[in-house]
N, C-alpha and C positions, 0 to 999 in steps of 0.2 A: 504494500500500500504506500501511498505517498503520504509525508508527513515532516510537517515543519519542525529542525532539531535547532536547537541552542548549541553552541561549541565554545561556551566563555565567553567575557564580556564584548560586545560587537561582532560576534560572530554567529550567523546563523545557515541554514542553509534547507532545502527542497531534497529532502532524500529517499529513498526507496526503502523502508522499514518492513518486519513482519508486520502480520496480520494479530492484534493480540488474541489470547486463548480463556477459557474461562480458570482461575487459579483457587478461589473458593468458590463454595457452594453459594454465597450471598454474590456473588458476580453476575454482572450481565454485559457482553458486548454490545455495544451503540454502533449501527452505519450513520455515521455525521453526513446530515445533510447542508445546514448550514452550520457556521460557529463567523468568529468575531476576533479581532485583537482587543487587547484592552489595556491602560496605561500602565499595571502590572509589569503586563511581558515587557515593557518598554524599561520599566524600571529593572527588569533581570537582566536587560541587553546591556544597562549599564554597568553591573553588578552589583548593584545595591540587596538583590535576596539568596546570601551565599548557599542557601537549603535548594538552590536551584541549580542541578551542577550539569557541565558539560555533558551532551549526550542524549538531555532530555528532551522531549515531543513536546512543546510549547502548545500552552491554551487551558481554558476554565469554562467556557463559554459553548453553548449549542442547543442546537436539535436537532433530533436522529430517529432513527426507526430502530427498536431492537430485532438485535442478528439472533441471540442466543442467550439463554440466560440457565442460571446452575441450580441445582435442584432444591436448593432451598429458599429461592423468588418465589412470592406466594401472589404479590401485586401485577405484575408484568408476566406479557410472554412474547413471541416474538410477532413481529409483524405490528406492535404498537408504536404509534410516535409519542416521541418524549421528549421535555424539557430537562436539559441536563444542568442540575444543582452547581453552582459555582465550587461548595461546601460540601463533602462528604459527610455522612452522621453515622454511628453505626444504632441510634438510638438507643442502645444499652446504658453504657459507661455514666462515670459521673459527672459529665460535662454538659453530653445529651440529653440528661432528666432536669440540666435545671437550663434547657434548651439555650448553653451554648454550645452550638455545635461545631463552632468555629475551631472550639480545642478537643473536639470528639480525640480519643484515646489512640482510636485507630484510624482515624480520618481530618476530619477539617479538610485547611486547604493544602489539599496532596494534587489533585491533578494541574498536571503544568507546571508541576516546583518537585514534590521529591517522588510523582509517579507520572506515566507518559498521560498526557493530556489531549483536547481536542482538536486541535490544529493537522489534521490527519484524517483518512478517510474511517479510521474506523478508531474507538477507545474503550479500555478496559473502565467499567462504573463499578468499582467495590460498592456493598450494603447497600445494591441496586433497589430493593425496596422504601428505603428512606431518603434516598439520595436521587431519585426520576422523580418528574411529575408528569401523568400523562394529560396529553393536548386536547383540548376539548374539540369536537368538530369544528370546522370551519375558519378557527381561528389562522391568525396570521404568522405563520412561524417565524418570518422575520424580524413581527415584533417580539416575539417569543422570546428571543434571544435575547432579546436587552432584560429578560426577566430572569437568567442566568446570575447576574452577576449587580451592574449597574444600578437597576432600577431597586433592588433590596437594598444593596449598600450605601442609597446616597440616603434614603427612608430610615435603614434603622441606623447607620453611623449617624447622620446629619440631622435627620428630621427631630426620629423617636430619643437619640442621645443629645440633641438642642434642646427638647424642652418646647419644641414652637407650640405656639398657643394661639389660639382667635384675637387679634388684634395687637398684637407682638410685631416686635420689629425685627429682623433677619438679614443678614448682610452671607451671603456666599462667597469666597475667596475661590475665584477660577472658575470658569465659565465651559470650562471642558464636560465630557460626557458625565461623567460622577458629578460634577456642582448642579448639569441641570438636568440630572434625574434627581437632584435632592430641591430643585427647585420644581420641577414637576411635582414632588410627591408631597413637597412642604405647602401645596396649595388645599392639601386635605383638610389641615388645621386653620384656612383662613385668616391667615398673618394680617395684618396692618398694610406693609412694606417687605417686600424682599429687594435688599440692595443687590447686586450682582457686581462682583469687582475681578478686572481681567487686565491683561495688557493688550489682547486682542478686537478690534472694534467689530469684526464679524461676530465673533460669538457673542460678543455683548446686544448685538442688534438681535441675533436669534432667543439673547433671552427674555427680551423685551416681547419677544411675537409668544414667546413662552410662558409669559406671564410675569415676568419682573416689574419693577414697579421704579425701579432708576438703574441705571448702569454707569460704573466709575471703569474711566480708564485709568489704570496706576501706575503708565511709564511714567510721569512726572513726579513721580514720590511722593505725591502729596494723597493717596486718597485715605490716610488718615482722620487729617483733615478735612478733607470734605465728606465724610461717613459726622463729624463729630459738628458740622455746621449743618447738613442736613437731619440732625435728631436732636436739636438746639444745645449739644456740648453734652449730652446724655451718652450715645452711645445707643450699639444695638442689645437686645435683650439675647438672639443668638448671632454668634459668628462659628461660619461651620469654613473651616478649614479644606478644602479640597483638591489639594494640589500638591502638597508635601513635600516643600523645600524652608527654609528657614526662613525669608522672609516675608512667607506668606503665615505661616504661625505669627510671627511678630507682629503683621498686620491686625491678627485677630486678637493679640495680646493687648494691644491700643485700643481700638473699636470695640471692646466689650463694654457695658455697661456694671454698673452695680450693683450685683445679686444676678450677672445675668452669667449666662453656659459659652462657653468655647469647646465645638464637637470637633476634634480633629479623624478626621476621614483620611490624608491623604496617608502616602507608602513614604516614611522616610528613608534615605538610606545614608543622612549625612547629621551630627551632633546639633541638636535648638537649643536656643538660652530659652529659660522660664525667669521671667523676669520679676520673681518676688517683691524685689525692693519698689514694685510700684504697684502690685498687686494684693499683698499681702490683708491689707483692711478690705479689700476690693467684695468680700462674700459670693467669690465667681466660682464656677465649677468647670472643671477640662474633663472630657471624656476622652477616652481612646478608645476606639470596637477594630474587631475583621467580623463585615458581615454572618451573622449565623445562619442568614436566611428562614427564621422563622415567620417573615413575614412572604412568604413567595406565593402560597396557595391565597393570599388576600389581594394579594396582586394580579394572581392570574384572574380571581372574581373580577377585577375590577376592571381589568381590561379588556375581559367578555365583556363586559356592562358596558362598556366604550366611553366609560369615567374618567381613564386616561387612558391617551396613545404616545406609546415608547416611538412607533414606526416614525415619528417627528426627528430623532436622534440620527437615524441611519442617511448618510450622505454618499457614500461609496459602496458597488460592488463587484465584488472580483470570483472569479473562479480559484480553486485550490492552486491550481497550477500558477498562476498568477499571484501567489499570497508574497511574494518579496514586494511584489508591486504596491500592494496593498500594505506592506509594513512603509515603506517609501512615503507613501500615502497618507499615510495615519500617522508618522512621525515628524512630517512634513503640512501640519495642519496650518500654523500661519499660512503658507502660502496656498494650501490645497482646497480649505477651510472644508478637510473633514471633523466630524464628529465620530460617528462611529460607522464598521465598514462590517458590509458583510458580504464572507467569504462561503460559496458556495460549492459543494466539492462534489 
């Protein structure tokens, strides 16, 4: 099969791999029909996630039709299409019960980091019944995909770990695909105001059609500032983090309010100051999450219900054979002005 491999930082490549096999009894193979990059892999090409090592099948992201699945799948059989979980669960352990799944014992996030992932025509789904959802008729598998990964992570890092409330002010750092699925999903709660803060003026336009309510462009270093002249020197009640370099935390470290949340969403892979000496009285709170995805079958609800559409995010698409293109693409978004690409195999 064909399948996108990682070989160390900057290096990847389209190679000819087995076919995977089923290895336990809770296994199921997936024929990927569609999957996705997502800024993850981006941040592995850098090497920022060393539990990602040369050799691996890149991706977290898809839907597929199950090939085969092992005799102790009681959910699935084959010929079903399925949404494939970002998150492995094995639902047992002690992580699972208090549904984080994100540190499941024997899962979490393994595929695409320390087990081969979807970026390939076909992937191995450990604890396949906890870890599929299957697709409701008719729906759109394209958007399906953004229900992989994105659209849970910007909701429960950003949304459900901000705190947003009905008439609450929210300021988003990065306007990339994770800030506005958390600005898409943070429209559940009815905010006041979602600021939206980018250095990109495209994406800022798309988050304004998205539902943002003002957009800061921050190459001028000032959108402290105007976050703090726009909420009359108050500040926002959340600032959700979504892009994961050091001065976009600092940004939210300024821009929070007092008594309000800073959710950090994004993937660091380099040391942030936490600036106590001017927070300390502050009564703020920092979350950090990796999606668990307990919120995905509310999501899948909701996007039957056509409450929201993900299909708004996806800008690009490529065939498997084509996926270097599509990294080119997707890592080339100023100029490209993608959002999210989807790779069809």
């Amino acid at each position: 099969m064909k399948a996108l491999v990682y070989h160390g930082p900057g290096k990847k490549a389209l190679e000819e791999r087995q076919k995977p096999e089923i290895k336990s009894p809770t296994d199921a193979i997936v024929r990927i029909t569609k999957t996705t990059i997502c800024g993850t892999d981006l941040h592995i090409l850098k090497g920022d996630v060393p539990t990602c090592q040369p050799g691996r099948i890149l991706g977290h992201e898809g839907v597929g039709v199950i090939e085969t699945v092992g005799v102790a799948v009681t959910a699935f059989k084959p010929g079903d299409r399925v949404l494939i979980s970002c998150i492995t669960a094995c639902g047992k352990c002690l992580y699972c019960r208090k549904q984080m799944y994100s540190h499941c014992t024997s899962g979490g996030w393994i595929l695409g980091n320390s087990i081969d992932g979807t970026q390939a025509e076909f992937v191995l789904i450990p604890h396949a019944d906890t870890s599929l959802y299957r697709i409701p008729d008719g729906a759109d598998e394209e958007a399906l995909v953004m229900l992989s990964d994105i659209l849970p992570t910007g909701f429960e890092c950003g949304v459900l770990n901000g705190k947003v409330e009905p008439g609450s002010t929210v300021a988003i750092v990065g306007a990339g695909p994770i800030g506005l699925a958390a600005l898409l999903t943070a429209q559940f709660y009815s905010p006041a105001e979602i600021i939206m803060i980018d250095l990109d003026d495209n994406r800022l336009e798309v988050a304004k059609r998205f539902g943002a309510t003002a957009g800061i462009n921050s190459t001028d270093g000032k959108a402290s500032e105007t976050v703090m002249a726009m909420t009359a020197g108050r500040g926002v009640d959340t600032a959700i983090e979504a892009v994961g370099i050091p001065a976009t935390f600092e940004l939210c470290q300024k821009i929070v309010a007092a008594g309000g949340t800073i959710a950090n969403i994004g993937v660091h892979g380099t040391k942030v100051d936490l600036h106590l000496e001017s927070l300390w009285d502050r009564n703020i709170t920092i979350t950090t999450r990796l999606v668990d995805t307990v919120s995905t079958a509310m999501l899948l609800n909701t996007v039957r219900a056509r409450k929201i559409d993900p299909a708004r995010l996806i800008t690009h698409r490529f065939k498997l054979d084509r996926i270097l293109d599509a990294y080119e693409t997707f890592s080339h978004a100023a100029n490209t002005k993608a959002l999210k690409v989807i790779i069809e195999t």
